[in-house]
C-alpha positions in Angstrom: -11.0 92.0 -64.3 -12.0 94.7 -61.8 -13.6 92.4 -59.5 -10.8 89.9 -59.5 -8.3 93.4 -58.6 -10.2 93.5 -56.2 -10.7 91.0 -54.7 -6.7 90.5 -54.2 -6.8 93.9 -53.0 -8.7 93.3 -50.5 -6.4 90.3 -49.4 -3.2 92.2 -49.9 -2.7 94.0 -46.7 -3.3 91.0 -45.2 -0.3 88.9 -46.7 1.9 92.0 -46.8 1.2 92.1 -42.7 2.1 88.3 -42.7 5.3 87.8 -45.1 6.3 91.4 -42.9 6.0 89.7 -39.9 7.8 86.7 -40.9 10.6 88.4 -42.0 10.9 90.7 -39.4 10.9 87.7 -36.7 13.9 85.9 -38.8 15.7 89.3 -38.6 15.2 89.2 -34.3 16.2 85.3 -34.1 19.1 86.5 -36.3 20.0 89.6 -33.9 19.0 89.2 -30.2 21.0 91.5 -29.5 18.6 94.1 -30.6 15.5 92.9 -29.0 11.9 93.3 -30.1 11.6 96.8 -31.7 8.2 97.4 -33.5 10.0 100.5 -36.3 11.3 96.6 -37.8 7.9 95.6 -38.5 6.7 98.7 -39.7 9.2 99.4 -41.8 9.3 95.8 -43.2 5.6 96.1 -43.9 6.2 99.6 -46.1 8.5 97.1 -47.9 6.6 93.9 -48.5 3.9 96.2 -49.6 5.9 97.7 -52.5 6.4 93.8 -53.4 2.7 93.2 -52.8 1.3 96.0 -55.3 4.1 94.3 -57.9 3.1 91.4 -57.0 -0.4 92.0 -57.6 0.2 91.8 -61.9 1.2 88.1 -62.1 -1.1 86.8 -59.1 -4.0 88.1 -61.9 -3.5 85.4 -64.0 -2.0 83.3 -61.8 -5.5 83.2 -60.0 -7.4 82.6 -63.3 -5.0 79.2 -63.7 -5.5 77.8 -60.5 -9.6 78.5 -60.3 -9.5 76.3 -63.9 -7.2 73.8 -62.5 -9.4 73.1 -59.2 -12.4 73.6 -61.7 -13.9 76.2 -59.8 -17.7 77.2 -61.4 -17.5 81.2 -62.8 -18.9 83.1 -59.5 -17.9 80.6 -57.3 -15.3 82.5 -54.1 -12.1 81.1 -53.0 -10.5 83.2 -51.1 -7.8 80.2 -50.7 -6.8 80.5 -54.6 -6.1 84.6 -54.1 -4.0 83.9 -51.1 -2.0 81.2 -53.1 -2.0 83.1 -56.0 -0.6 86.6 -54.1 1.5 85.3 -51.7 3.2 82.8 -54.0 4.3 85.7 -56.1 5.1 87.8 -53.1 7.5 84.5 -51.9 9.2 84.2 -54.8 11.5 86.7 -55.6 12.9 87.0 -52.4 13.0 83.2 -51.7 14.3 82.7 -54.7 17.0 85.5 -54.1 17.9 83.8 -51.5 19.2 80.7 -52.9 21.0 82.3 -55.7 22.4 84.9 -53.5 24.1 81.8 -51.4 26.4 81.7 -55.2 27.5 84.8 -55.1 30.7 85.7 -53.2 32.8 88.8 -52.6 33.0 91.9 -55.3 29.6 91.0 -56.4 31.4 87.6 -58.3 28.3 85.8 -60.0 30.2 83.1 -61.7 28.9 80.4 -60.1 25.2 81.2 -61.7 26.2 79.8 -64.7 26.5 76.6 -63.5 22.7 74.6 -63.6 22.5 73.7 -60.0 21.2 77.3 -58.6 18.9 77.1 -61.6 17.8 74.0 -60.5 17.3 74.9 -57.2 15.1 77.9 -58.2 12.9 75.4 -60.5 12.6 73.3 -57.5 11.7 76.1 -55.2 8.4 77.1 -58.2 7.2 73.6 -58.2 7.0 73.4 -54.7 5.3 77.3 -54.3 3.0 75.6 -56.8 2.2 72.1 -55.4 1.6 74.4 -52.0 -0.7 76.2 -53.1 -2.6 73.4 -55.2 -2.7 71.8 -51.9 -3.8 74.3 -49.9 -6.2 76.4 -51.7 -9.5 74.0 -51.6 -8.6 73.2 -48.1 -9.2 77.4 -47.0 -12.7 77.1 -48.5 -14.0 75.6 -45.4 -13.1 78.6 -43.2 -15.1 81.9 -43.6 -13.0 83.9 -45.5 -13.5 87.3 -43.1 -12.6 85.3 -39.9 -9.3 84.2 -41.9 -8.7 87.6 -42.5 -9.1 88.7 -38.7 -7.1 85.7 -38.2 -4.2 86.0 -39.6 -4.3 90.4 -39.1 -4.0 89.1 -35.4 -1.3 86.8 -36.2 0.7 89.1 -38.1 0.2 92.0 -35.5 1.3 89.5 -32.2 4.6 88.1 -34.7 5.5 91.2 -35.9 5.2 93.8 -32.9 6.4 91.2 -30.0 7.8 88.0 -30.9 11.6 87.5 -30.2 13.9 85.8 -28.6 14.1 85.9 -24.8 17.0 88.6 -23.3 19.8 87.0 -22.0 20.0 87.2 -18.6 22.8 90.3 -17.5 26.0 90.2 -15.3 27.7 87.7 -13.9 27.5 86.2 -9.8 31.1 87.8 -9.4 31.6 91.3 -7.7 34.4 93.7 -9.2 36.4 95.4 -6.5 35.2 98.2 -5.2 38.1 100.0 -6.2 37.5 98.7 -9.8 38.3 101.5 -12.5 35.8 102.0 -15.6 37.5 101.2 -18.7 36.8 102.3 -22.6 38.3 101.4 -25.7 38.3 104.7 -28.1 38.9 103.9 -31.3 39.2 106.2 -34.1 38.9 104.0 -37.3 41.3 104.9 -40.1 43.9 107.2 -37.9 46.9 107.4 -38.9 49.3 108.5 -36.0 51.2 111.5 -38.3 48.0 113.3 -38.9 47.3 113.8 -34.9 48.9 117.0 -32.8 50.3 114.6 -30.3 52.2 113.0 -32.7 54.0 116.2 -33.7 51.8 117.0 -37.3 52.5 120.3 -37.9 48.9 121.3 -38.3 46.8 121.4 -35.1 44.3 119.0 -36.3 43.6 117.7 -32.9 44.2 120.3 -30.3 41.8 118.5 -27.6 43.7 115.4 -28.2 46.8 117.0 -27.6 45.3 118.4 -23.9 44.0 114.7 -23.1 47.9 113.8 -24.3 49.1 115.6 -21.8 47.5 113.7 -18.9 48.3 110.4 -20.6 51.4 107.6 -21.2 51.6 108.3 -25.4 53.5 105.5 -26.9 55.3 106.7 -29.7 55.8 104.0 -32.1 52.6 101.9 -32.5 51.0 99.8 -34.8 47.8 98.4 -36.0 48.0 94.3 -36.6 46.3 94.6 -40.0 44.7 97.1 -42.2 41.0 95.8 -41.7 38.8 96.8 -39.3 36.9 93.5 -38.3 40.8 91.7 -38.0 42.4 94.6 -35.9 39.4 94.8 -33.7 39.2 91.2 -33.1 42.9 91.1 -32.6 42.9 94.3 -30.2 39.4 92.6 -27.7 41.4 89.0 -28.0 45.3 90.0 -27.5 46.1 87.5 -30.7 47.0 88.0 -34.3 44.4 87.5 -37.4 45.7 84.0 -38.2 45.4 83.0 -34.3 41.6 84.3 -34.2 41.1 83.1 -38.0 38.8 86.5 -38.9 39.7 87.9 -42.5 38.1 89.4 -45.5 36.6 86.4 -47.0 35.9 84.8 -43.9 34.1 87.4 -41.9 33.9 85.6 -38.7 35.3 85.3 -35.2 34.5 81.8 -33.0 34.4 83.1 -29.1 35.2 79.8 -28.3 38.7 79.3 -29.2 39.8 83.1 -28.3 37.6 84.6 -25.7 37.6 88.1 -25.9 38.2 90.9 -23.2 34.8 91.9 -23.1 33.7 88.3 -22.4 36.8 88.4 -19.7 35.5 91.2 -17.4 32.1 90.3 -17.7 32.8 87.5 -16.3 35.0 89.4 -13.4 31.8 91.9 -12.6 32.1 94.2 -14.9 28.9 95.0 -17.4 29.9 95.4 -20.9 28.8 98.0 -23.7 29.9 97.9 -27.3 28.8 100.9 -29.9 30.3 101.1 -33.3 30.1 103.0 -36.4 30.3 100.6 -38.9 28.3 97.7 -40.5 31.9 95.8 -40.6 32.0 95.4 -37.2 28.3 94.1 -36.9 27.2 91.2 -33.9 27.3 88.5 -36.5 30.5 88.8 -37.4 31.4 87.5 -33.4 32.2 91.1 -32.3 29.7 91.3 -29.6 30.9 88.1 -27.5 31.2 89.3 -23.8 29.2 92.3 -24.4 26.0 92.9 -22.8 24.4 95.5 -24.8 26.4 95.9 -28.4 24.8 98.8 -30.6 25.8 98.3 -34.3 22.7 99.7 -35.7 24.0 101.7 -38.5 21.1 102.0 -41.2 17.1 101.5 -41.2 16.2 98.3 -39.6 14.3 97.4 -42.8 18.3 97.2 -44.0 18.2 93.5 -42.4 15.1 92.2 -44.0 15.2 89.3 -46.5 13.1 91.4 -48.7 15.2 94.5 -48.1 18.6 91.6 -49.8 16.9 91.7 -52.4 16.5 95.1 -53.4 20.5 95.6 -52.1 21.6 93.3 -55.0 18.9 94.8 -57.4 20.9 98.0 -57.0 24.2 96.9 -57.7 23.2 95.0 -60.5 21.3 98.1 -61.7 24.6 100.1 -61.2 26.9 97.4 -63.2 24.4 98.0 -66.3 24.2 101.5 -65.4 27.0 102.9 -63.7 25.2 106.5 -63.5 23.2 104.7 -61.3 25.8 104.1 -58.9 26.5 107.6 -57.8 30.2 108.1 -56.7 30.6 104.3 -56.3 27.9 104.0 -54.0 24.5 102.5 -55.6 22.6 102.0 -52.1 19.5 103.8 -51.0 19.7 104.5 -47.5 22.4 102.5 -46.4 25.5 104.1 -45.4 26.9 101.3 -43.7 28.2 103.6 -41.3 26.7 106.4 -39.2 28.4 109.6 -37.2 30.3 110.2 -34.1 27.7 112.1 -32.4 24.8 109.1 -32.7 27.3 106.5 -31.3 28.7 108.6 -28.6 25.2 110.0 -27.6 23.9 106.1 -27.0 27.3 105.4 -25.4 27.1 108.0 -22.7 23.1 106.8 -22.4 24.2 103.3 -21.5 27.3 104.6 -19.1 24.7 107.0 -17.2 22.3 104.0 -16.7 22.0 103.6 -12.5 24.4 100.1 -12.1 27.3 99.6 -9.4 29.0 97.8 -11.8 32.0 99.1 -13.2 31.7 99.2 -16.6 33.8 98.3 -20.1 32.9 99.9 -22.8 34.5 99.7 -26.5 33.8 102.6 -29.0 34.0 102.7 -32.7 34.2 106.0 -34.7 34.1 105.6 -38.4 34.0 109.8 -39.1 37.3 109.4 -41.0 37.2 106.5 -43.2 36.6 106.9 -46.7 34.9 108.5 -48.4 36.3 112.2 -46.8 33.6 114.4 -46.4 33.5 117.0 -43.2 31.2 119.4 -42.8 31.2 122.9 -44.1 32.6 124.7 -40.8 35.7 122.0 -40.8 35.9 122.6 -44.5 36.1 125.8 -44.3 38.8 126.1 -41.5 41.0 123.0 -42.6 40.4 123.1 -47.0 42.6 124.9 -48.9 41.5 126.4 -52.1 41.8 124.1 -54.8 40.8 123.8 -58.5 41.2 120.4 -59.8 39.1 117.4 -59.7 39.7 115.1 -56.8 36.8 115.2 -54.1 36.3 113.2 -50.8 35.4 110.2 -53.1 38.5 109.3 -54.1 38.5 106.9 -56.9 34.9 105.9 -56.8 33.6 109.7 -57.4 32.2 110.5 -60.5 34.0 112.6 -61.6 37.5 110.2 -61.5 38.4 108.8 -64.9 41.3 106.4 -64.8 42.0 105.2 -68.7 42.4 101.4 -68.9 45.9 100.0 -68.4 46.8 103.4 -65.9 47.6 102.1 -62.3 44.8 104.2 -60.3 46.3 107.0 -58.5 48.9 107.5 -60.2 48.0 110.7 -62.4 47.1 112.8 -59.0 49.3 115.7 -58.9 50.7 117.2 -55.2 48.0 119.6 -55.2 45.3 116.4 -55.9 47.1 114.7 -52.6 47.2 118.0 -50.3 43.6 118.3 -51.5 43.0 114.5 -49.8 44.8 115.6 -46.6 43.0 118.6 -46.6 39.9 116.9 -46.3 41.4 113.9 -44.1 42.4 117.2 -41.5 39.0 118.5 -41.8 37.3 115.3 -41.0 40.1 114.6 -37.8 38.7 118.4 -36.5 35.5 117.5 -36.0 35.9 114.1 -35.0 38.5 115.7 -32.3 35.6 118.3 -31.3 32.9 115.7 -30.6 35.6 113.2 -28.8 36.0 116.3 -26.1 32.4 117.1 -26.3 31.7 113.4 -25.2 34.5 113.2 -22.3 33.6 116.6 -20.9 29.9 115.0 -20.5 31.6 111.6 -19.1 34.5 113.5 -16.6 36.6 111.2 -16.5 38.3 111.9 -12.9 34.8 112.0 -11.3 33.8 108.9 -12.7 36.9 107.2 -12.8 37.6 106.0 -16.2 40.7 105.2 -17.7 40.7 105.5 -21.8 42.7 103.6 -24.3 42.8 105.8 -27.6 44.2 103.8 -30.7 42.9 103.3 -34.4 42.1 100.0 -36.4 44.7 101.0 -38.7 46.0 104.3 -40.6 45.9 105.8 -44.0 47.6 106.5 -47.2 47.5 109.3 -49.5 50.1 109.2 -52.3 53.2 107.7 -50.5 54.8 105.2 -52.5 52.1 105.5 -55.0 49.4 103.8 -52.2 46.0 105.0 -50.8 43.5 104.2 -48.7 44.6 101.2 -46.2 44.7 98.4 -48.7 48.6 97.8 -47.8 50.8 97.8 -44.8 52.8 101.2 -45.8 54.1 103.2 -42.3 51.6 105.4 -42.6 49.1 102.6 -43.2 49.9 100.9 -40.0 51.3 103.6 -37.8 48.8 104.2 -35.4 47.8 106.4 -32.0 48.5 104.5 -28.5 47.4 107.2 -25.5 46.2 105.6 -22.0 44.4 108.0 -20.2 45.1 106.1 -16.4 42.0 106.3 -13.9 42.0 109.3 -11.4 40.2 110.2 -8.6 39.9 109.1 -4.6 42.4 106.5 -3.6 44.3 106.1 -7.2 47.7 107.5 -7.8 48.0 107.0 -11.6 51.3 107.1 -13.3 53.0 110.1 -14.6 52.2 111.2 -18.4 55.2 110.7 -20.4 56.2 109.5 -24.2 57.3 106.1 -24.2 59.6 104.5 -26.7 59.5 100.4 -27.6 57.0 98.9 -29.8 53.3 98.3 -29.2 50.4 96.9 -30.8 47.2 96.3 -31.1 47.8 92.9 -29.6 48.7 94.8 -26.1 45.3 96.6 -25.9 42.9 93.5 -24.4 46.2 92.8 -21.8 46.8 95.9 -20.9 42.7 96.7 -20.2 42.9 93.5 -17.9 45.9 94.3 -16.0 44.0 98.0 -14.9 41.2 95.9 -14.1 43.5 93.7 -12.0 43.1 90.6 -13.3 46.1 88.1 -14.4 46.7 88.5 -18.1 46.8 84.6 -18.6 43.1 84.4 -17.6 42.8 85.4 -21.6 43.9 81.9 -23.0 46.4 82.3 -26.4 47.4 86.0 -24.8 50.3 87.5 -26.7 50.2 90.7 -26.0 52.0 92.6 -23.2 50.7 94.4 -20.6 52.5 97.9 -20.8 51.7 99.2 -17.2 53.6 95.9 -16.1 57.0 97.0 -16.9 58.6 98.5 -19.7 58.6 97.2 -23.4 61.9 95.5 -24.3 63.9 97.1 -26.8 64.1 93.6 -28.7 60.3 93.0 -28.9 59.7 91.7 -32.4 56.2 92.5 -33.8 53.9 91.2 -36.7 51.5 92.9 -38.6 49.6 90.5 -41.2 47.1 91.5 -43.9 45.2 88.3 -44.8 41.8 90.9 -45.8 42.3 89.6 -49.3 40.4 87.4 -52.3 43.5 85.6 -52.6 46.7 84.5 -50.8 48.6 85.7 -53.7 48.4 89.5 -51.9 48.8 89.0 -48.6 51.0 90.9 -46.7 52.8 89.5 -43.8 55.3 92.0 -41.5 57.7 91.2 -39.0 59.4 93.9 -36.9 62.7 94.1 -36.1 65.0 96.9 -34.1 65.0 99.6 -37.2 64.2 96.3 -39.6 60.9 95.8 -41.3 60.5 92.5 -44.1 56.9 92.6 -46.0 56.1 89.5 -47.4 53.8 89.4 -50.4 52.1 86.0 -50.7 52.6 82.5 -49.4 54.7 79.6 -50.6 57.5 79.5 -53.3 55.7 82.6 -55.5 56.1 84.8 -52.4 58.4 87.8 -52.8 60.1 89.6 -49.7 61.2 93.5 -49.4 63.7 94.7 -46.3 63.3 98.4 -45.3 65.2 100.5 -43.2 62.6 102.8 -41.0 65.5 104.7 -39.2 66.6 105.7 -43.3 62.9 105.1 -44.8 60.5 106.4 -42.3 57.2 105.1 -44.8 58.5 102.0 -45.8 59.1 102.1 -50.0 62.9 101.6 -50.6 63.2 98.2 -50.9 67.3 97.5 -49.6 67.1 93.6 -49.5 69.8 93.3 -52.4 72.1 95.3 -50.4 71.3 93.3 -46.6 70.7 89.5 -47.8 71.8 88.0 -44.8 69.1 90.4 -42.4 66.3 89.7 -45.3 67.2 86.3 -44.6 66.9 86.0 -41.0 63.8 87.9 -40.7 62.0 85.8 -43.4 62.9 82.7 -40.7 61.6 85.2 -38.2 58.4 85.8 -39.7 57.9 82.0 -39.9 58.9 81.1 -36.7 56.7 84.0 -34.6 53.8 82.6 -36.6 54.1 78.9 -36.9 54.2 79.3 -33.1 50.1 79.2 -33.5 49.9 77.3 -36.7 49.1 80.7 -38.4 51.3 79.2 -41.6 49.1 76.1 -42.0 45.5 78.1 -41.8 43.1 76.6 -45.1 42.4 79.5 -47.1 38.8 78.4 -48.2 37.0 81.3 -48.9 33.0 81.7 -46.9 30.8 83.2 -49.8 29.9 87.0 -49.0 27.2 88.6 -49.9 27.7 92.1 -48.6 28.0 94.3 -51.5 29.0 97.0 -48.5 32.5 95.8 -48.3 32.7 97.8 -51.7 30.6 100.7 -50.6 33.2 101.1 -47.6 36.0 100.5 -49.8 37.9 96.9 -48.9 36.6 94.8 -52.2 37.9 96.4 -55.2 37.8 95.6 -58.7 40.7 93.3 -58.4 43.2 91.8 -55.8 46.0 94.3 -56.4 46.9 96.7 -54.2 46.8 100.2 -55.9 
């Protein structure tokens, strides 16, 4: 027994160094974006050897079977049957993770297992590890077993540290104007526009904001088209609602070719593109990165991409279902966050801006620092936290210590001090993230380098109005978002005035109003239906949409149309759907419901709402749901345990 250990010892670092460099040359192919960096292999190999050294107990006896099978004389080497042996075990659980991860979908749903088919296809998948390596292990015998090992350590070393796909080749033959301004798009995920100090919030949360506000055109009344980061986004780089780009919850992908994005617009005028984000929800795959040049989305370990690294994701959250001490304050994942901080995504930004390019440049930033979970640090806590003795913490509902007893609506047994307690921590959090936004635009000067900035958010936040948190609803203060355009200064430019400017804006206006500063027609963006709000003022009958489609089923959707002082939410599609009419000039959050008193104007609007959309075929969109694996939608808080809001 201790020679056959090893004996398969000896192979082990070997296969480890192979199945690593496999996987970590399907992550590159999977992400060119990234390029060829050498931490993937290394970390990959740390993992595949933690599977090798499990792997090591069934390829024992696994080794034994296959020497009697191919009636191999006691004594007699094959180093062919240990490699088949080893990595056969080492394969299989991750290949066969992989097919019965493909039926799973969203909220960690494993219905479909219980059907035979993925059964099946995992039977089919042994058989075949086991006909391969019946094949293959007398064949080996032939080749001097220390040459194959120098062999494939080569191999493994030339896949792992340098094969990957080919960079794409930058720019485009066009030359920008000379008089081109820089452009960035500063978004501060999860703000909601009452929280800020430009926005009149009695607290001065954001007193650097409120400077850069004084330099800027602030429009007052904004909104976000949905409550979803990936949708909004999409929406606010393609000028078109969710159901026009077709992105959503359960189908967590954009197609580039239908709705060319902004990014993809100036780059094609000249400009060189940058995206950086703080989220994994707003990663390449997902379509985000069309048009951009370099895109930066790495938000955990590279070993987070790995096949083998899948597997132990799903491990966890199965290990926290059984266990849910395991899952500690909702979150079961070892070092992924999902998400990383302000600083590291503004410190690669400003990298990327400094590089030595005449280009003018376009760059879109994400900042996640305020999304759930709430946790600043101790200095902001300190300033912004008041003291407080219940049991609420940044967490929210997914902490620990947060017991809801079946049949109790969540959220609904939090006192006022549980909700100022939220805010508190909300304020903290928009401090810092205000500190390091002015940190990061002192560094840039704006004037000397001639940048105009966009500031808006994804969407806003709830804490207790109307019974709602987070941003799994369309409340005001769920949708009510910042709109500040810092215009371009310097030599030659004479930028508008700052002012506060009534009419209604969106997210929708954000791609046409970047292309107008750039100088380019807004119908070069085909489907545009946004306004470009340097172009004249906003009419005071603009009608507006925002839709939330980021759910498991049509049956709670919301869909809002915008009116004068009108707003109609409509919950679900077809004949089931139910309609409320508010009154924001009366009802500044949106939760008295006055359709039985205004009929007729509930009436019109719902024709409204179906006319603005149908204009696009947004009513007629198939709902078929793409299977998701990504157990961080829950970890990040937009796949709860059900469809209903809270």
């Amino acid at each position: 027994m201790t020679l056959v250990m090893m004996a398969l010892l000896r192979l082990l670092p070997v296969v480890v160094l192979i199945a690593a460099a496999i996987d970590s040359s399907l992550v590159r192919f999977d992400r060119p974006h990234r390029g060829v960096d050498p931490d993937l292999f290394l970390q990959a190999s740390l993992l595949w050897l933690v599977f090798g050294l499990l792997a090591l107990v069934p390829a024992w006896p696994t080794r034994a079977a296959l020497r009697r099978w191919l009636s191999l004389e006691q004594g007699e080497k094959s180093w062919g049957v240990d490699v088949a042996a080893l990595g056969s075990w080492l394969a299989l659980p991750v290949l066969g993770h992989g097919i019965l991860d493909r039926y799973t979908s969203i909220g960690q749903n494993i219905s479909a297992l219980k059907a035979p088919r993925p059964w099946l296809e995992v039977g089919a998948l042994i058989l075949g590890l086991v006909l391969v390596a019946w094949l293959i292990a007398p064949r080996l015998r032939a080749i001097p077993g220390k040459l194959a090992a120098v062999l494939g350590l080569l191999a493994a070393l030339v896949v792992g540290l340098g094969v990957g796909p080919r960079a794409e080749e930058p720019g485009s033959p066009r030359i920008a104007p000379a008089d081109a301004p820089n452009l960035m798009l500063l978004v501060w995920d999860t703000t909601r526009s009452m929280a800020l100090s430009p926005y009149g919030y009695d607290r001065e949360t954001t007193p650097h904001l409120a400077e850069l506000a004084k330099k800027s055109l602030v429009w007052e009344e904004a909104r976000s088209v949905s409550c979803f980061t990936l949708t909004s986004h999409l929406s606010m780089l393609t000028c078109v609602y969710p159901s026009h780009h077709g992105a959503r919850l359960t189908r967590m992908f954009f197609d580039p070719r239908k709705t060319p994005s902004l990014a993809h617009l100036l780059r094609e005028h000249g400009y060189r593109t940058g995206g950086f984000v703080g989220t994994n929800v707003l990663r390449a795959g997902t379509g985000m990165m069309d048009g951009f040049e370099v895109y930066d989305d790495e938000c955990d370990p590279l070993v987070v991409d790995t096949h083998a690294w899948k597997l132990v994701h799903d491990a966890q959250s199965v290990m926290a279902k059984l266990r849910p001490s395991f899952g500690g304050n909702g979150s079961p994942h070892w070092i992924e966050d999902f998400a990383r901080p302000a600083p590291e995504v503004l410190e690669r930004a400003l990298d990327w801006i400094q590089e030595e390019d005449e280009r003018p440049w376009f760059c879109l930033i994400n900042l996640y620092d305020v999304h759930w979970p709430y946790l600043p640090n101790d200095e902001s806590r300190e300033k912004w936290v008041r003291p407080y003795e219940g049991t609420i913490d940044g967490y929210l509902f997914d902490s620990d210590s947060y017991q809801t007893p079946d049949g109790v609506l969540r959220g609904s047994r939090l006192t006022s001090d549980d909700k100022q307690h939220l805010r508190d921590l909300y304020d903290a959090e928009m401090w810092q993230l205000d500190r390091r936004v002015h940190q990061f635009l002192s560094a840039l000067d704006l004037e000397r380098s001639g940048t105009a900035v966009l500031v808006t958010s994804d969407h806003g936040e709830a804490f207790g109005e109307a019974g709602i948190y987070e941003h799994n609803d369309i409340l005001e203060p769920q949708v009510r978002v910042p709109f500040m355009l810092v215009p371009a200064r310097g030599e030659g430019r004479t930028p508008p005035d700052p002012a506060y400017l009534s009419g209604k804006v969106s997210g929708i206006d954000v791609a046409t109003t970047l292309a107008g500063l750039a100088g380019l027609e807004s119908t070069a963006v085909e489907g545009m239906t946004g306004l470009d709000l340097l172009a004249g003022e906003v009419p005071e009958s603009r009608q507006l949409l925002v839709e939330d489609r980021d759910k498991k089923s049509q049956a709670y959707t919301h869909y809002a149309v915008y009116e004068d002082h009108w707003k109609l939410v409509r919950t679900g599609v077809g004949p089931t759907a139910t309609h409320q009419l508010f009154d924001l000039r009366a009802d500044s959050v949106g939760e008295r419901d006055i359709s039985g008193q205004q009929p007729a104007v509930a009436e019109r609007l719902e024709e409204l709402l179906d006319e603005l959309r149908s204009s696009w075929g947004g009513g007629q969109e198939s709902w078929k749901a793409r299977a998701i694996t990504d157990a961080a939608l829950h970890g990040l808080g937009y796949a709860g345990e059900d469809d209903d809001p809270e």
